[in-house]
C-alpha positions in Angstrom: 50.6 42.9 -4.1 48.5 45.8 -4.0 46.8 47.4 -0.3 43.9 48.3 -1.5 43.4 45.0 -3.7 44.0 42.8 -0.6 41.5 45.4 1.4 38.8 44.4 -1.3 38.5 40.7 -0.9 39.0 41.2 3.0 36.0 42.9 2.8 34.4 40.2 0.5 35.1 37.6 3.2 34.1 40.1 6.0 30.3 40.2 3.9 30.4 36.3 4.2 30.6 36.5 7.5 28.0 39.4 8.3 25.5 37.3 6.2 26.0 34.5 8.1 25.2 35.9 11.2 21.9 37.3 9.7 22.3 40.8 8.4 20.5 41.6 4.7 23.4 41.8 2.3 23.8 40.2 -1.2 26.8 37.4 -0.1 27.4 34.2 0.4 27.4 32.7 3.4 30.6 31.1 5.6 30.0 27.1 5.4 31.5 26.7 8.4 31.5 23.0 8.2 33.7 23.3 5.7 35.8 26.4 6.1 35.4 27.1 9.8 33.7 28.6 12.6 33.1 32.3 12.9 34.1 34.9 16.0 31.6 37.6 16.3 34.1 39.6 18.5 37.2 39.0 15.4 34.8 40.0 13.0 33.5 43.0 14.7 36.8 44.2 14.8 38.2 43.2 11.4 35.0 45.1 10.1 35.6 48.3 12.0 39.5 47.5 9.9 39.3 46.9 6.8 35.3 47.8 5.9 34.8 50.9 4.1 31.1 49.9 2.4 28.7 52.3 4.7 25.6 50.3 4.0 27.9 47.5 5.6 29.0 49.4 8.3 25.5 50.9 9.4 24.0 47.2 9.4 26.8 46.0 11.8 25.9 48.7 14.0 22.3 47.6 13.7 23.5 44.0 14.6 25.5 44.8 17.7 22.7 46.6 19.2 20.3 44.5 18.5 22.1 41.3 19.8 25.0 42.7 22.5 23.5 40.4 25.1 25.5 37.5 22.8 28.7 39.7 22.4 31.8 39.3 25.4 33.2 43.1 25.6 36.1 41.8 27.1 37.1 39.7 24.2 36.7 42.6 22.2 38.9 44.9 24.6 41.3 42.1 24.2 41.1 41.6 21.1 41.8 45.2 20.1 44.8 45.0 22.5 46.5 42.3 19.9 47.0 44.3 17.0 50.2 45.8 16.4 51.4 49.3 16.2 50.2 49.7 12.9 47.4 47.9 13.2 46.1 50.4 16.5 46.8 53.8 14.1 44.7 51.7 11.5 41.8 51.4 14.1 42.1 55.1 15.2 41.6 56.0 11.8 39.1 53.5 11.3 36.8 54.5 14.6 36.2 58.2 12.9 34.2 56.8 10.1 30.5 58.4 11.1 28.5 55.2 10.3 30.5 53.7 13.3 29.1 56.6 15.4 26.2 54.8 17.0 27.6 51.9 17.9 26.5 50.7 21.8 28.3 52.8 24.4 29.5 49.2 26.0 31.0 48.1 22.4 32.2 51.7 21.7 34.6 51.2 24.7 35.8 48.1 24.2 37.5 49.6 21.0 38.3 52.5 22.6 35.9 54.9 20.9 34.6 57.7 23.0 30.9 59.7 22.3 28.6 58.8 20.1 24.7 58.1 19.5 22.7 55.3 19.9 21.0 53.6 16.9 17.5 52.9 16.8 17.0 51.7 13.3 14.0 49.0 14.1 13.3 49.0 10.3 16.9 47.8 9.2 16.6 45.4 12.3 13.6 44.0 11.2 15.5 42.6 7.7 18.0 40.8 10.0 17.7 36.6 9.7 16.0 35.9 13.1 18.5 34.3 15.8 16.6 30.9 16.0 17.8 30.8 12.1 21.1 32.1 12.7 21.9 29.8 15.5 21.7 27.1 12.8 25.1 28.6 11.0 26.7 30.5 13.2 27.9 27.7 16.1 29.6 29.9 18.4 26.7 32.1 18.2 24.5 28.9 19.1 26.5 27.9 22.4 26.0 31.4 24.0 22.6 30.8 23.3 22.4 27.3 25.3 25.5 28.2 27.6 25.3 32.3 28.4 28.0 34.8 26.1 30.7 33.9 28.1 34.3 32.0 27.8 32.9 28.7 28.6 30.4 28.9 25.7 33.5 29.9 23.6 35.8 26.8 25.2 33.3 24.5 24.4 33.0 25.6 20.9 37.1 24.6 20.3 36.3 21.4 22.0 33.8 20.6 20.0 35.9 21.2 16.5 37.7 18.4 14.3 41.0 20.8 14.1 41.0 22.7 17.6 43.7 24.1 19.4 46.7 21.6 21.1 46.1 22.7 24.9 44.4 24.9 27.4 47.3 27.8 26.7 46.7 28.1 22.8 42.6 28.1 23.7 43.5 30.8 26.4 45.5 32.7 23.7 43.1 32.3 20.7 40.0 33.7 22.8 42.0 36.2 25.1 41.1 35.0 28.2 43.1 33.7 31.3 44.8 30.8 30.8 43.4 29.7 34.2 39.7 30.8 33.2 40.4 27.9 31.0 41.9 25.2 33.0 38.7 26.0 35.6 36.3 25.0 32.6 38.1 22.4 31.7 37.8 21.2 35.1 34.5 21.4 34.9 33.6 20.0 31.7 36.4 16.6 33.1 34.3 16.5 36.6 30.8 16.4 34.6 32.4 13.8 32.6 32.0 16.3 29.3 35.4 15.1 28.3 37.0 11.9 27.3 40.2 10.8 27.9 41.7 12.9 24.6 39.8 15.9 25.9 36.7 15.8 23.2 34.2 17.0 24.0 31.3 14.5 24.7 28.4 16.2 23.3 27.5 17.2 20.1 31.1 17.1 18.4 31.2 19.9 15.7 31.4 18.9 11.8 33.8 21.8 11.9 37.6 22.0 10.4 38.8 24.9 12.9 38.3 28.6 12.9 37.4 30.6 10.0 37.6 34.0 11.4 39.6 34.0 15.2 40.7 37.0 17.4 44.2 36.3 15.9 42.3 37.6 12.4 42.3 41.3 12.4 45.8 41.3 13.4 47.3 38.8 11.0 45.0 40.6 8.3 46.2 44.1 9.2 50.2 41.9 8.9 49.2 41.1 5.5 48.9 44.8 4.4 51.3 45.5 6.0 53.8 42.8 4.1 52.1 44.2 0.6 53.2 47.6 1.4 56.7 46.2 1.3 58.6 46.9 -1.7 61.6 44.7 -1.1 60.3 41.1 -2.5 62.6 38.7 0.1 61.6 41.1 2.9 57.6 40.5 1.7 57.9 36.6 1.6 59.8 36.3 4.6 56.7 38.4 6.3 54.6 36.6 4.6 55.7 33.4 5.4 55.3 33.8 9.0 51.6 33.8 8.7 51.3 30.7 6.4 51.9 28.8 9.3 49.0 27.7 11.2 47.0 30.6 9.7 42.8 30.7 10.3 41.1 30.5 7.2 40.5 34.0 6.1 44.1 34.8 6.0 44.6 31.5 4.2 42.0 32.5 1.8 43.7 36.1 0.8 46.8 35.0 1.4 45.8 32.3 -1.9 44.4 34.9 -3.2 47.7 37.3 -4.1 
């Protein structure tokens, strides 16, 4: 297994997901139907990563400040928190790179970035897939739209997939948020009779297998190159092994992949 081969498809899949959520690149698109729904905040901070295309980086930069009013800083605080040692030194080396430089002040801090400009590239913006199109493929972009960027939006999004997670703890761990944050909502959603007795939820049930990209992402990514750096072959699959189970479906993808 070779780092920098691994670094290349993350990438490839990272592109997917940028050009799902509307930014001009040559990819294809996440069918998230099929392979799963996308986190903006997991990608956002898988991109800052394992990116190192500066076309890609200046349009995600573009992106954030053009739609932060969808994006939950907390969740990316959070988020950021979850990676391991290895994975933090990756993200301060990662923060330097000048493309990331204008990044929004609010987003900036979330990954613990300090100065910077603001962007105000309105030409690059213009090329971006308009939300109301977006919306259509991006689902968890589509509840903060109808419910307000927030962790009920997100809640309801795992309620509404096929393959979601078993209780209100894994939800609470899977979007970093409180585990009672949760049970409120789900209070909410039972007393507005918005869930059934199996805890479905009523409206609008997602064609949707699980999570494509989740906050869990960037860190079981960053585990991956980690494992491939690993000479020792039994000490690689036994790292590697722990991440087969009940992985999201990037990691499942490059983890077929080598």
């Amino acid at each position: 297994m070779n780092p920098f081969n691994i670094r290349v498809a993350i990438e490839a899949h990272l592109e997917k997901g940028w050009a799902t959520l509307g930014l001009p690149i040559q990819s294809e698109m996440v069918n998230e139907s099929k392979e799963g729904i996308l986190d903006p905040e997991a990608l956002i901070v898988a991109t800052v990563l394992f990116a190192s295309d500066a076309r890609l980086l200046k349009d995600v930069v573009v992106w954030t400040t053009a739609h932060e009013g969808l994006l939950i800083h907390s969740k990316l605080a959070a988020c950021v928190r979850s990676l391991s040692q290895n994975g933090l030194l990756a993200l301060q080396l990662a923060k330097k790179k000048v493309e990331l430089a204008a990044l929004p002040p609010k987003v900036r801090q979330a990954l613990g970035q300090s100065g910077g400009k603001t962007s105000k590239n309105l030409q690059r913006a213009l090329k971006m897939a308009p939300m109301s199109v977006v919306s259509q493929r991006a689902k968890m972009v589509r509840n903060r739209l109808l419910f307000g960027a927030s962790a009920r939006a997100d809640i309801i999004t795992l309620l509404q997939l096929s393959e979601r997670p078993a209780n209100g703890a894994a939800m609470a761990r899977l979007l970093k948020v409180n585990a009672s944050t949760v049970s409120r909502v789900l209070t909410d959603l039972r007393d507005s009779a918005h869930l059934d007795k199996k805890g479905r939820f009523v409206l609008e049930p997602l064609n949707a297998p699980g999570l494509y990209l989740s906050t869990a992402s960037p860190a079981r990514l960053q585990s991956v190159i980690d494992a491939a750096s690993v000479e020792d072959a039994g000490l690689r699959r036994a790292m590697l092994a722990e991440l087969e189970e009940d992985p999201d479906g990037i990691t499942s993808e490059v983890l077929k992949a080598f």
